[in-house]
C-alpha positions as CSV (number, residue, x, y, z in Angstrom):
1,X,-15.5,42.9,-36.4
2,X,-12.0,41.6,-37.4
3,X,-8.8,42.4,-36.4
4,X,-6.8,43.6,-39.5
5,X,-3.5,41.7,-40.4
6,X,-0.4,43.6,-38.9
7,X,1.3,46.0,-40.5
8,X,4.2,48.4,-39.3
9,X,2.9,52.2,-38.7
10,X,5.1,55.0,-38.9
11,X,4.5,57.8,-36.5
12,X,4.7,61.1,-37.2
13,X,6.7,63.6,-35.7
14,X,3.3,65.7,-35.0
15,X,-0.6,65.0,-34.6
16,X,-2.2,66.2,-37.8
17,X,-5.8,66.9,-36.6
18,X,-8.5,65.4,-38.4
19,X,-11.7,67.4,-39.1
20,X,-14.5,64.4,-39.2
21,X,-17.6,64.1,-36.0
22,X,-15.7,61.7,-34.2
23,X,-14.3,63.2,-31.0
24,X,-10.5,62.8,-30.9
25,X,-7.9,63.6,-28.6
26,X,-5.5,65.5,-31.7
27,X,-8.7,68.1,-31.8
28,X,-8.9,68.7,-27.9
29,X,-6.2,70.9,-26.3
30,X,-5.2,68.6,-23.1
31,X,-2.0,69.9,-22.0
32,X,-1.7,66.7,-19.4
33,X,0.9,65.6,-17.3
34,X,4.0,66.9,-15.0
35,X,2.7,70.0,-13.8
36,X,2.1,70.6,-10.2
37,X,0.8,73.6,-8.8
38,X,2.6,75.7,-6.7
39,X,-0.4,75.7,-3.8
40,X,-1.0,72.3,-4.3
41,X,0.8,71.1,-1.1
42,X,-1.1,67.6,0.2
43,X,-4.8,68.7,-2.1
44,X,-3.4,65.4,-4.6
45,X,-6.9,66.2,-6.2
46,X,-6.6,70.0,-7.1
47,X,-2.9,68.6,-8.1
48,X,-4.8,65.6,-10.4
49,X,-6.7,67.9,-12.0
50,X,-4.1,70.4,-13.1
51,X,-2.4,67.7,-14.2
52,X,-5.0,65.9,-15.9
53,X,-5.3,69.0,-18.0
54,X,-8.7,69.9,-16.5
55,X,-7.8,73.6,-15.3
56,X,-4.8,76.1,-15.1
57,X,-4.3,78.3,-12.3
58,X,-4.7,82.3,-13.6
59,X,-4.4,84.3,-10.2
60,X,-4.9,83.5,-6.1
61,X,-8.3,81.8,-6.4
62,X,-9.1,82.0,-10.2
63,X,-8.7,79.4,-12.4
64,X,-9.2,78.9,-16.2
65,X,-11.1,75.9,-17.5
66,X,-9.3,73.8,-20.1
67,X,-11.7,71.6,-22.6
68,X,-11.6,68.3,-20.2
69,X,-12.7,70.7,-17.6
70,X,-15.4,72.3,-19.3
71,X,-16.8,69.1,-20.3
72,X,-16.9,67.9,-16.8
73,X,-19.2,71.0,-15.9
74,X,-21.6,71.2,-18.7
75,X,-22.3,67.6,-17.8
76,X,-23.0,68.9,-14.3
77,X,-24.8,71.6,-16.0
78,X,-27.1,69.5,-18.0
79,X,-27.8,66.8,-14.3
80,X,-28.6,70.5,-12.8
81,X,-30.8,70.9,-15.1
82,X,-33.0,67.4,-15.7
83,X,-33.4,68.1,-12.1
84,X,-34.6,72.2,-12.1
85,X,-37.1,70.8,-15.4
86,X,-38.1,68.6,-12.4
87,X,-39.7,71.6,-10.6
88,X,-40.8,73.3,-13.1
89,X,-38.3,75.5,-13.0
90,X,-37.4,77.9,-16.1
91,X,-33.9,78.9,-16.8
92,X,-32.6,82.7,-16.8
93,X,-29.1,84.5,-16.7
94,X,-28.9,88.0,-14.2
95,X,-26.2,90.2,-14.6
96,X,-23.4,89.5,-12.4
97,X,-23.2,93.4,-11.9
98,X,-25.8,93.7,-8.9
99,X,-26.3,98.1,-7.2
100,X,-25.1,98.5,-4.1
101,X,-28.8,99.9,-2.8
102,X,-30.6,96.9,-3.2
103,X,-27.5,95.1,-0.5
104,X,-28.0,98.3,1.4
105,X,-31.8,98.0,1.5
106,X,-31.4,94.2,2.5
107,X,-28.8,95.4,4.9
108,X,-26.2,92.6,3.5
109,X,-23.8,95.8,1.9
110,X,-21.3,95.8,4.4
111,X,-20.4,92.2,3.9
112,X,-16.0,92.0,3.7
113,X,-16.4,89.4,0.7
114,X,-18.0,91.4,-1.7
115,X,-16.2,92.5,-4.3
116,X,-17.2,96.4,-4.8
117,X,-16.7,98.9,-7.8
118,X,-17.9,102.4,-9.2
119,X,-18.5,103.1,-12.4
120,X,-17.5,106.7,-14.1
121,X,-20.9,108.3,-12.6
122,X,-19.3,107.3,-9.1
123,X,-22.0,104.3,-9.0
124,X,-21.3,101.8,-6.6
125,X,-22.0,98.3,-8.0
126,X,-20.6,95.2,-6.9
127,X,-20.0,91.9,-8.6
128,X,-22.9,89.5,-6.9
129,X,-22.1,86.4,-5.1
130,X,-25.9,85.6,-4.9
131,X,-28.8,87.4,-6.4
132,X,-30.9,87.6,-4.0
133,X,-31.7,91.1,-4.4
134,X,-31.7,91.3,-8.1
135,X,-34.3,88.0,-8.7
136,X,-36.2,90.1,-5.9
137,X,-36.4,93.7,-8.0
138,X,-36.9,92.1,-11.0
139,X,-39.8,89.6,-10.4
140,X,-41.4,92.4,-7.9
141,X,-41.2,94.5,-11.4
142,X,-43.4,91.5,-13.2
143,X,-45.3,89.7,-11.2
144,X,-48.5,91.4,-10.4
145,X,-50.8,88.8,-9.6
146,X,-51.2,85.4,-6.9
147,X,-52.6,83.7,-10.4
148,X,-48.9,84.0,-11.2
149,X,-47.5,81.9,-8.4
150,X,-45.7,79.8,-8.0
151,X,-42.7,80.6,-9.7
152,X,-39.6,79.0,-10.0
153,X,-36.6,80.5,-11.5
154,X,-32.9,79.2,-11.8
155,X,-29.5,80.0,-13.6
156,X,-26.3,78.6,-13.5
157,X,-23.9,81.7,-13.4
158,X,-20.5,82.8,-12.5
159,X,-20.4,84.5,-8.7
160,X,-17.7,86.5,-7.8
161,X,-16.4,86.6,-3.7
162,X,-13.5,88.2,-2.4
163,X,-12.2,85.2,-0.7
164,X,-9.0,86.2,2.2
165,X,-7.3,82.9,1.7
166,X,-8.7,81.0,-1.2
167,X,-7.4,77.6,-0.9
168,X,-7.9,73.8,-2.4
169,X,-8.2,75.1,-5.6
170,X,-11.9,75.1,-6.7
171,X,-13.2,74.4,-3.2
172,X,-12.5,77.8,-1.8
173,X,-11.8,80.5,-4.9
174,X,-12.6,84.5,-5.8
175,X,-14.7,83.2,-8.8
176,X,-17.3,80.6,-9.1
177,X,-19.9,79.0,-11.0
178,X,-23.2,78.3,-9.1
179,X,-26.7,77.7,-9.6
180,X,-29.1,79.5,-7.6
181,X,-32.7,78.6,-7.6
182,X,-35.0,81.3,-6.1
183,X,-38.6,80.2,-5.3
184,X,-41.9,82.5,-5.3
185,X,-45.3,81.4,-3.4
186,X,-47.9,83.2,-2.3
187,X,-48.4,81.1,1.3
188,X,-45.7,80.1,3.8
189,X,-47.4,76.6,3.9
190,X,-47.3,77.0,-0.3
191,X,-43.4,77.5,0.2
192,X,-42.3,74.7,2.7
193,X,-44.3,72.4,0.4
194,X,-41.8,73.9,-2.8
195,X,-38.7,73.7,-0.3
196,X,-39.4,69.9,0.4
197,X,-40.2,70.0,-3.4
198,X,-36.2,71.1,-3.6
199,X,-34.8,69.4,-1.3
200,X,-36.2,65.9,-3.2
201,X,-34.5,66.8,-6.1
202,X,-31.5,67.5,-4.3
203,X,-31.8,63.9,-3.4
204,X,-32.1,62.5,-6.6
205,X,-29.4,64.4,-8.4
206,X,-26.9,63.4,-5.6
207,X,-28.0,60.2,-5.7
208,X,-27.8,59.5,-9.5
209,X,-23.9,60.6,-9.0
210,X,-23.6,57.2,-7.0
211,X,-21.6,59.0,-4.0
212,X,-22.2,59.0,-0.7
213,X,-24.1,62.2,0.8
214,X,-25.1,63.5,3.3
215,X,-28.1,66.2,4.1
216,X,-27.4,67.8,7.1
217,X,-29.5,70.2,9.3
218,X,-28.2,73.7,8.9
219,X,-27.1,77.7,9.8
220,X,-29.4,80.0,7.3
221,X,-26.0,82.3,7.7
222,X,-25.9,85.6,5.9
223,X,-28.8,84.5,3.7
224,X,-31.4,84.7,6.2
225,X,-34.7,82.9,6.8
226,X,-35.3,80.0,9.8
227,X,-34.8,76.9,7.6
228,X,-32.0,75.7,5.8
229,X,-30.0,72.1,4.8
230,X,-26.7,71.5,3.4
231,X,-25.8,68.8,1.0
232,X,-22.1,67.4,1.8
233,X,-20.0,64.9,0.2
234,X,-17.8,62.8,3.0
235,X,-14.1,63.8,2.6
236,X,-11.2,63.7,4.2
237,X,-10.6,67.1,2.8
238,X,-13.4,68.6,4.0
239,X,-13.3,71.8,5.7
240,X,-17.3,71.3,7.7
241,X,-18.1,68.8,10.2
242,X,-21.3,67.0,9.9
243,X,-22.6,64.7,12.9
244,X,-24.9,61.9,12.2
245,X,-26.4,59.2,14.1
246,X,-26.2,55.6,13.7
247,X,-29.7,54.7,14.9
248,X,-32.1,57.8,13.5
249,X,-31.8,60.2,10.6
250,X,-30.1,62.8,12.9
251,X,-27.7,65.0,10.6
252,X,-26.4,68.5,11.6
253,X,-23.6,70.4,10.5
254,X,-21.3,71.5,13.5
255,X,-23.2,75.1,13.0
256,X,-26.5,73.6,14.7
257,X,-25.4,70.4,16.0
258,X,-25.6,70.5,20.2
259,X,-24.8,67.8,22.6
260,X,-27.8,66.3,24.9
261,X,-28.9,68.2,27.5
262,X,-26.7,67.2,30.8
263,X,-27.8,68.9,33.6
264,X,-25.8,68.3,37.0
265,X,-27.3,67.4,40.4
266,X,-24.8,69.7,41.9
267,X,-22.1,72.2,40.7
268,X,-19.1,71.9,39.0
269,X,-15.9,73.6,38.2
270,X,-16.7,76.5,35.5
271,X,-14.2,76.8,32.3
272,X,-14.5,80.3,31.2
273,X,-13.4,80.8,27.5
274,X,-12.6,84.7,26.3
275,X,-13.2,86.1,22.9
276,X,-13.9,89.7,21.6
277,X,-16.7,91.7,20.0
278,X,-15.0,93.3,16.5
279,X,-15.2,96.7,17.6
280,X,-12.9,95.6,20.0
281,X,-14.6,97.1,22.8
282,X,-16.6,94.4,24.6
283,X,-15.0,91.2,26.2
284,X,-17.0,88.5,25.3
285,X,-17.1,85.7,28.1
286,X,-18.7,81.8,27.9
287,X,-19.2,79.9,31.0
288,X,-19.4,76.6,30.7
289,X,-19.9,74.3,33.7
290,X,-17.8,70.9,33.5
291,X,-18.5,67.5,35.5
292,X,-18.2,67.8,39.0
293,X,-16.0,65.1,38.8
294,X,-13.3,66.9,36.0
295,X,-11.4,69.5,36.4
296,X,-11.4,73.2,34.9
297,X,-7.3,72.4,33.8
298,X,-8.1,69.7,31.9
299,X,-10.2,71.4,29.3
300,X,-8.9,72.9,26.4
301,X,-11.0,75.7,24.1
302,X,-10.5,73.9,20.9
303,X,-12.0,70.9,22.5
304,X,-14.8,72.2,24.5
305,X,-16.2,75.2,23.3
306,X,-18.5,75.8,20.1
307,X,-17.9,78.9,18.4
308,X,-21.1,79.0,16.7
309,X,-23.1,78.6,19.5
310,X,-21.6,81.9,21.4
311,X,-21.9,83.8,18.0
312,X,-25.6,82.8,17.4
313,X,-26.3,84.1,20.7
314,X,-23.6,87.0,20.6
315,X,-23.3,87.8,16.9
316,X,-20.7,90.7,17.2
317,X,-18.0,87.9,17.8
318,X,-15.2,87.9,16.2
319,X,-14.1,84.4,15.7
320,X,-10.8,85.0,14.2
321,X,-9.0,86.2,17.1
322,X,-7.8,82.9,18.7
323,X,-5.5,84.2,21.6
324,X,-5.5,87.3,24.3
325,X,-8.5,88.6,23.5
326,X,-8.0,90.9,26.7
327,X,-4.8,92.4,25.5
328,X,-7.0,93.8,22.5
329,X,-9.6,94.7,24.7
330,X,-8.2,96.8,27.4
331,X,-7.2,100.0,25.0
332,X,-10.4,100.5,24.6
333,X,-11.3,100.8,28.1
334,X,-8.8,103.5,29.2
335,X,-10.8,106.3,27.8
336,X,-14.4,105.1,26.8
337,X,-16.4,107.6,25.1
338,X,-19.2,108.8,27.7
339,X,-22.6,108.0,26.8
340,X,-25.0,110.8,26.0
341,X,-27.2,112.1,28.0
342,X,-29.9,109.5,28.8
343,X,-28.2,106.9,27.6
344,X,-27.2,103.5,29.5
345,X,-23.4,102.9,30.1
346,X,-22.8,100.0,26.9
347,X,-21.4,97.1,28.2
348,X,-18.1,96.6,28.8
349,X,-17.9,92.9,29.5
350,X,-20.7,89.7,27.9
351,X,-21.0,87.1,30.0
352,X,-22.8,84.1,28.3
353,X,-23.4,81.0,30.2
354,X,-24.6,77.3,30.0
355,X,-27.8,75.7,30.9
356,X,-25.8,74.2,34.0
357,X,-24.4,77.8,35.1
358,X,-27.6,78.9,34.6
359,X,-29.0,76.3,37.4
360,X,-26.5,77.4,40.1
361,X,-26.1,80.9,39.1
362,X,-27.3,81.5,42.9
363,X,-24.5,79.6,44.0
364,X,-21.9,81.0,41.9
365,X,-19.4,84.6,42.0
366,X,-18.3,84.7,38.5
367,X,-15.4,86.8,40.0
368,X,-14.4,84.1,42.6
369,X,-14.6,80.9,39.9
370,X,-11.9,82.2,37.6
371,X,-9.9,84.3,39.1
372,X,-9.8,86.9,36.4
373,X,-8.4,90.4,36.9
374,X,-10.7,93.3,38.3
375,X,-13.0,94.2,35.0
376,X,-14.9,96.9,34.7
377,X,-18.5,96.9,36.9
378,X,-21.0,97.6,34.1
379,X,-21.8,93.7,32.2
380,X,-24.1,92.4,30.0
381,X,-25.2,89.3,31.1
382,X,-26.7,86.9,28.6
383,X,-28.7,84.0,28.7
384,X,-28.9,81.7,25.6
385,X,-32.0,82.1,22.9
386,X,-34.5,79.5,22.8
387,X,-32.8,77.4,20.2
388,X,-29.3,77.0,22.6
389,X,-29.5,74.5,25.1
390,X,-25.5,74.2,25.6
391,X,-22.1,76.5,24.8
392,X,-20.3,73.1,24.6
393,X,-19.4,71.3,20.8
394,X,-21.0,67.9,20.0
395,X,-18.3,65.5,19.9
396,X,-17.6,61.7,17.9
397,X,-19.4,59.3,19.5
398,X,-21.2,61.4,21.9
399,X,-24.9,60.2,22.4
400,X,-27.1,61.5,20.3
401,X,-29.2,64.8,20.6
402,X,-32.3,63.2,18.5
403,X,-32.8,59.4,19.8
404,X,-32.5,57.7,22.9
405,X,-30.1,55.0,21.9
406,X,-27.7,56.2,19.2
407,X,-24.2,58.0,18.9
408,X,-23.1,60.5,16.5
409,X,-20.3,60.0,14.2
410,X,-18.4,63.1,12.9
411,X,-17.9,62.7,9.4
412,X,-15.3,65.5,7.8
413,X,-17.3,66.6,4.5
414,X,-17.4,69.1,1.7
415,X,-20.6,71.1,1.1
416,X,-21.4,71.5,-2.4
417,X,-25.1,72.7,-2.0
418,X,-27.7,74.4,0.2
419,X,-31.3,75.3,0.4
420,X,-32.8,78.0,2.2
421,X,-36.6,79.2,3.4
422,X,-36.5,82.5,3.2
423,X,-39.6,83.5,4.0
424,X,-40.3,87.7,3.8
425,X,-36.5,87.6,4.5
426,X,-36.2,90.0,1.4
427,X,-39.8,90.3,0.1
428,X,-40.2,92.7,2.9
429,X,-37.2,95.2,2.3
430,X,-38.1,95.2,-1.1
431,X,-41.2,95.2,-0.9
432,X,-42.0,92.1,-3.4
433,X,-45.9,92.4,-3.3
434,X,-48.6,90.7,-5.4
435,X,-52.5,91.4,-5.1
436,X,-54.3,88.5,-3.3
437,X,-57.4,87.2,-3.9
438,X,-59.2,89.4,-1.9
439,X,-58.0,92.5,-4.0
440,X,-55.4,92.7,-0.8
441,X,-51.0,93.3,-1.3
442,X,-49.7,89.9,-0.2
443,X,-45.8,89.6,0.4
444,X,-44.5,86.8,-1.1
445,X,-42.8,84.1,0.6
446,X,-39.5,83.2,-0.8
447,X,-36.9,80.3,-1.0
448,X,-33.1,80.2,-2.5
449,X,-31.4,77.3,-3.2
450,X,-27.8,76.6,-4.1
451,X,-25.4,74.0,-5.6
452,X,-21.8,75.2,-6.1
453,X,-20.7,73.4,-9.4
454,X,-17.1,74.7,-9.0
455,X,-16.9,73.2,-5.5
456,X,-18.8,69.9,-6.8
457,X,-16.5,69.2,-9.9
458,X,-13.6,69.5,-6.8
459,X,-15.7,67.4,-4.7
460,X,-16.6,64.5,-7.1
461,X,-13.2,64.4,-8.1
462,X,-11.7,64.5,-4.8
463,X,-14.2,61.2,-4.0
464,X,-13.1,58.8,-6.5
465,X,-9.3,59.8,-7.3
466,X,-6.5,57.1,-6.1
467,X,-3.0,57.1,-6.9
468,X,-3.4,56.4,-10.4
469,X,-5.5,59.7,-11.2
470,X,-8.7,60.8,-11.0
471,X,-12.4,58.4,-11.2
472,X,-15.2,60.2,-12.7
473,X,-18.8,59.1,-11.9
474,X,-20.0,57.9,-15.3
475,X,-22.7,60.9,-15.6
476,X,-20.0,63.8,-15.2
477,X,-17.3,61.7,-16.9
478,X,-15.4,63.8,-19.5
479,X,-15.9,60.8,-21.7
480,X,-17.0,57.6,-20.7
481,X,-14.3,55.4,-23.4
482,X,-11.3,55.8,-24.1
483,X,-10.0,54.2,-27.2
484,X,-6.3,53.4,-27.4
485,X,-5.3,52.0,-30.3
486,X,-1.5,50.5,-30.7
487,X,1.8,50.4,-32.6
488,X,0.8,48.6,-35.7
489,X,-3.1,48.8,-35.6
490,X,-4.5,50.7,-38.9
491,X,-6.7,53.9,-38.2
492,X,-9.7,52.4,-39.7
493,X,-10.1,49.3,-37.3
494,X,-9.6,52.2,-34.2
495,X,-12.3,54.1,-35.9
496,X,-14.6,51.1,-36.6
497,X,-14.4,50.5,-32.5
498,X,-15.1,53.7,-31.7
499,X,-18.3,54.0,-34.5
500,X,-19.7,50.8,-32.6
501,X,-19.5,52.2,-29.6
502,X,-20.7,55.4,-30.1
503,X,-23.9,54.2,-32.2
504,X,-24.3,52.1,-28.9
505,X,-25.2,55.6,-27.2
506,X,-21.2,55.2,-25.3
507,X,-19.9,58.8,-24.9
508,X,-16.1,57.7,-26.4
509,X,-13.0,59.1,-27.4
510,X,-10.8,57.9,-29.9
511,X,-7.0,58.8,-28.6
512,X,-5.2,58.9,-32.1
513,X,-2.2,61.0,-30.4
514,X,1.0,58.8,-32.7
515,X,3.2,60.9,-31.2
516,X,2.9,59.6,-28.1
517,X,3.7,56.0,-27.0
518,X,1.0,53.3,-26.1
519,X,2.6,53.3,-22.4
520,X,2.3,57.1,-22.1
521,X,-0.7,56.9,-22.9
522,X,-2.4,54.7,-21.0
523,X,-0.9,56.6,-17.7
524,X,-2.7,59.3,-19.2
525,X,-6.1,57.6,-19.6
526,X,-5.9,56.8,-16.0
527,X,-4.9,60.4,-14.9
528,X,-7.6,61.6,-16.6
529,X,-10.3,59.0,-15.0
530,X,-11.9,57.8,-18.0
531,X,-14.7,55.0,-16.8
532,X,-13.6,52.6,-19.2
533,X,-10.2,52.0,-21.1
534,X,-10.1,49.6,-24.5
535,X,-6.8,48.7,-25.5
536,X,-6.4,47.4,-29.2
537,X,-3.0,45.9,-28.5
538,X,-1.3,42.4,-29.2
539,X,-4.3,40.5,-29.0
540,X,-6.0,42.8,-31.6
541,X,-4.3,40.4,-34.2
542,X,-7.2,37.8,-33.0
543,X,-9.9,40.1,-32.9
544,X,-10.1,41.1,-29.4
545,X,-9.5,44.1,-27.4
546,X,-8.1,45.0,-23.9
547,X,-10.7,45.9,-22.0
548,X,-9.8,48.0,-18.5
549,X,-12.2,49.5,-15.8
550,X,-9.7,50.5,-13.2
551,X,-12.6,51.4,-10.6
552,X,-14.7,48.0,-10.6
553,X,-11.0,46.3,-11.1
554,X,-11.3,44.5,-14.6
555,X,-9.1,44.1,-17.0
556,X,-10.0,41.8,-19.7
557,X,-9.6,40.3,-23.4
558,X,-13.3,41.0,-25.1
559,X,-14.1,39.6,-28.8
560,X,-14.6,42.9,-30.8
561,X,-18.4,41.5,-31.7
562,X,-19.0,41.3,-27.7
563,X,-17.5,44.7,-27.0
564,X,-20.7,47.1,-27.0
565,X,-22.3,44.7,-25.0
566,X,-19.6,43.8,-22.3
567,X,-19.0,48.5,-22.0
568,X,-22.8,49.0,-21.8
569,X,-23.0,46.1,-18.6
570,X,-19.9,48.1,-16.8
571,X,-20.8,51.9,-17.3
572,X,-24.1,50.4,-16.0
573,X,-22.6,49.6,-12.3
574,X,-20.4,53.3,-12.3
């Protein structure tokens, strides 16, 4: 291809938009640069992406995806679903309007974050953030039969939660877009085969976005069932904690993640942390035993004591109380309601304590170790489920739970998906039945399994973005080319480019704005994190073009003849 001989270029005042195939930056709406939002105080990424023309702001937690945006997430859409095809899966799309019996059936209705309506016939609905419960009714309405399983059915739908303080934009909002996989197997050993099934393709999608992951033991939660794994991108921003050894394939979230056993060979000072049970009426103790050799002062709650370890053995706790738990409690036990007759007094005070308390309990007066105020006689007193071997948090660089020789590293992270076996979780309550082979009702073992394509457009983006603007992965890239074409350089040769690159199989752009200048620009190419930047500038006159990559760190002159070649070899290392 060669250059064409100079020639001075008017602009015009405005971008007349051209209606041929070739996609151009005068037909897309990208309302880029100088806007900040308001919430965006140190989240640069959620700020990049506002800016960047990706998404606008509509209310606390709801957003509006401008075209950039909605590029980025069908191509999330369409790696979602090469990887559901994978399994076998077929596609489908629920209503997002969900009856409040089927929650109440599964006993998951009186959950704070849904968001709950009635209809004119004083209906109560409520606007799902899972489907659990429909996928359930509707495939217990269908399926008849074991020579119908397995059965694997996904969408990719908008879920709806009423968030108390949404925050970093798309990582924590009201509204989100989700798929949910729900899995249907007639064996339990049938469905842990599927799950592992899953989680491989997990793997593979995360791994063709060319990011560093990590899949990390987990808490089943709300959903239910007794196995579960997150899927977490390592950021800075991260709201999770996920510990992983540097010597076995250890990984746990901070949910399930417990500290070796250490059990003393004689007593130690005990740190007693207080909390509250959300009716307010039970004071919710942890015992924890520290080294003989430190003292109770020296530890502090934030530092010592995991949360999610007291609440999986005391899951009335309310964690969001973070200071004088008693001063909330005491009202309550003024005037306690009498129990009725034949009834046990309800316990006033929990005591939970760790393996180590447990060992000298015989040594021990509860009373005498803390010092607390005269309580009330009547106490529960807890000992931890099978699963809890300590009330303490696993800390960085602690030796690790799994191997003999490693330590953990805490890595701050941002989970973008999760998978779940269910199990008869919610076969049984809704009574999701299919005829064995013996003639016999079988319940069907289930699995659900999310990927939060909101959170994972934030995520990716958050990943890659440096002070110049954001760095899409090639395969979620809004386009992988940009073509910039200067002051002086005729329509046609910019065209001819971006023809040759895009009958290459190069997903390009052709940025024909006149009305803005070539420096402008290219500050916006970078905001917007396109993989690959070609410049036909001064040294277009000798048949070359400016070729930049900011995120492998090239910039360089390319003959126009070598250009399709010389873009294919860098999209190929992103």
């Amino acid at each position: 291809m060669l250059a064409s001989t100079f020639l001075e270029y008017a602009y015009s005042s405005t971008d007349a938009i051209k209606t041929d195939d070739r996609n151009r930056l005068t037909k897309f709406w990208v309302p880029t640069g100088g806007i900040t939002p308001k919430d965006a105080k140190g989240e640069d990424t959620h700020a990049l992406l506002i800016r960047g023309g990706f998404l606008r702001q509509a209310h606390s937690g709801i957003f509006h995806l401008l075209p950039l945006g909605l590029r980025v997430q069908e191509k999330f859409e369409q790696l979602i679903d090469k990887h559901m095809r994978s399994l076998g899966a077929s596609k489908v799309s629920l209503s997002s309007i969900s009856s409040e019996d089927l929650w109440k059936r599964t006993g998951r209705l009186e959950g704070k974050e849904l968001l709950r309506l009635k209809d004119r016939n004083d209906s109560g609905l409520l606007l799902g953030p899972t489907h659990e419960e429909e996928i359930t009714q509707l495939v217990g309405s269908t399926v008849k039969s074991y020579k119908e399983l397995p059965l694997r059915l996904y969408q990719i739908s908008r879920k709806y939660r009423d968030e108390l303080r949404p925050r970093q934009g798309l990582l924590r909002a009201k509204e989100f877009l989700m798929k949910d996989l729900y899995t249907f197997d007639l064996l339990e050993s049938e469905a842990l085969e599927t799950y592992n099934g899953v989680r491989e393709a997990y793997v593979n999608l995360l791994t063709e976005l060319k990011l560093p992951y990590l899949v990390a033991d987990a808490d089943s939660g709300s959903i239910g069932g007794d196995t579960s794994h997150e899927y977490h991108f390592i950021s800075p921003n991260g709201e999770d904690t996920v510990f992983a050894c540097s010597s076995c394939d250890f990984v746990a979230n901070e949910e399930v993640a417990q500290p070796k056993d250490q059990l003393f060979d004689k007593p130690g000072p005990i740190y007693v942390w207080k909390g509250i049970s959300k009716d307010r009426k039970k004071l919710v103790e942890a015992h924890i035993m520290l080294d003989p050799n430190q003292s109770a002062e020296s530890a502090e709650p934030s530092d010592l004591v995991n949360l999610h370890a007291i609440k999986a053995i005391f899951p009335d706790l309310d964690t969001s109380i973070e200071s004088s738990p008693e001063e909330l409690w005491k009202p309550a036990q003024v005037n306690p309601k009498p129990p009725t007759k034949g009834t046990a007094i309800p316990p006033a005070r929990v005591v939970i304590a760790d393996q180590n308390v447990h060992a000298f309990r015989d040594q021990l007066s509860f009373e005498e170790q803390n010092a607390s105020p005269s309580l009330p006689s009547a106490f529960h007193y807890l000992t931890p489920t099978s699963k809890i071997h300590s009330l303490r948090r696993l800390d960085d660089a602690s030796p690790c739970p799994s191997c003999a020789d490693g330590r953990v590293s805490a890595h701050r992270a941002v989970e973008v998906g999760h998978t779940f076996h269910l199990g008869k979780r919610y076969s049984e309550p809704l009574a999701l039945t299919v005829q064995n082979a013996a003639g016999k009702p079988a319940l069907v073992q289930m699995g659900c399994h999310g990927i939060g394509v909101s959170r994972m457009i934030a995520a990716v983006a958050d990943a890659l973005a440096d002070a110049k603007g954001l760095n899409w992965p090639r395969v979620v890239a809004p386009f992988e080319v940009v073509v910039v074409p200067g002051k002086g350089v005729q329509d046609v040769d910019a065209e001819r480019v971006y023809d040759g690159l895009v009958t290459g199989g190069v997903d390009a752009v052709l940025d024909d704005r006149k009305s803005m200048t070539m420096g402008w620009k290219l500050g916006d190419a970078d905001l917007v994190g396109y993989n690959v930047i070609i410049v036909l500038g001064k040294a277009w006159k000798e048949g070359k073009c400016e070729v930049q990559c900011r995120r492998l760190g090239i910039k360089e002159d390319v003959v126009a003849e070598k250009l399709g070649d010389f873009v294919g070899q860098l999209l190929g290392r992103l």
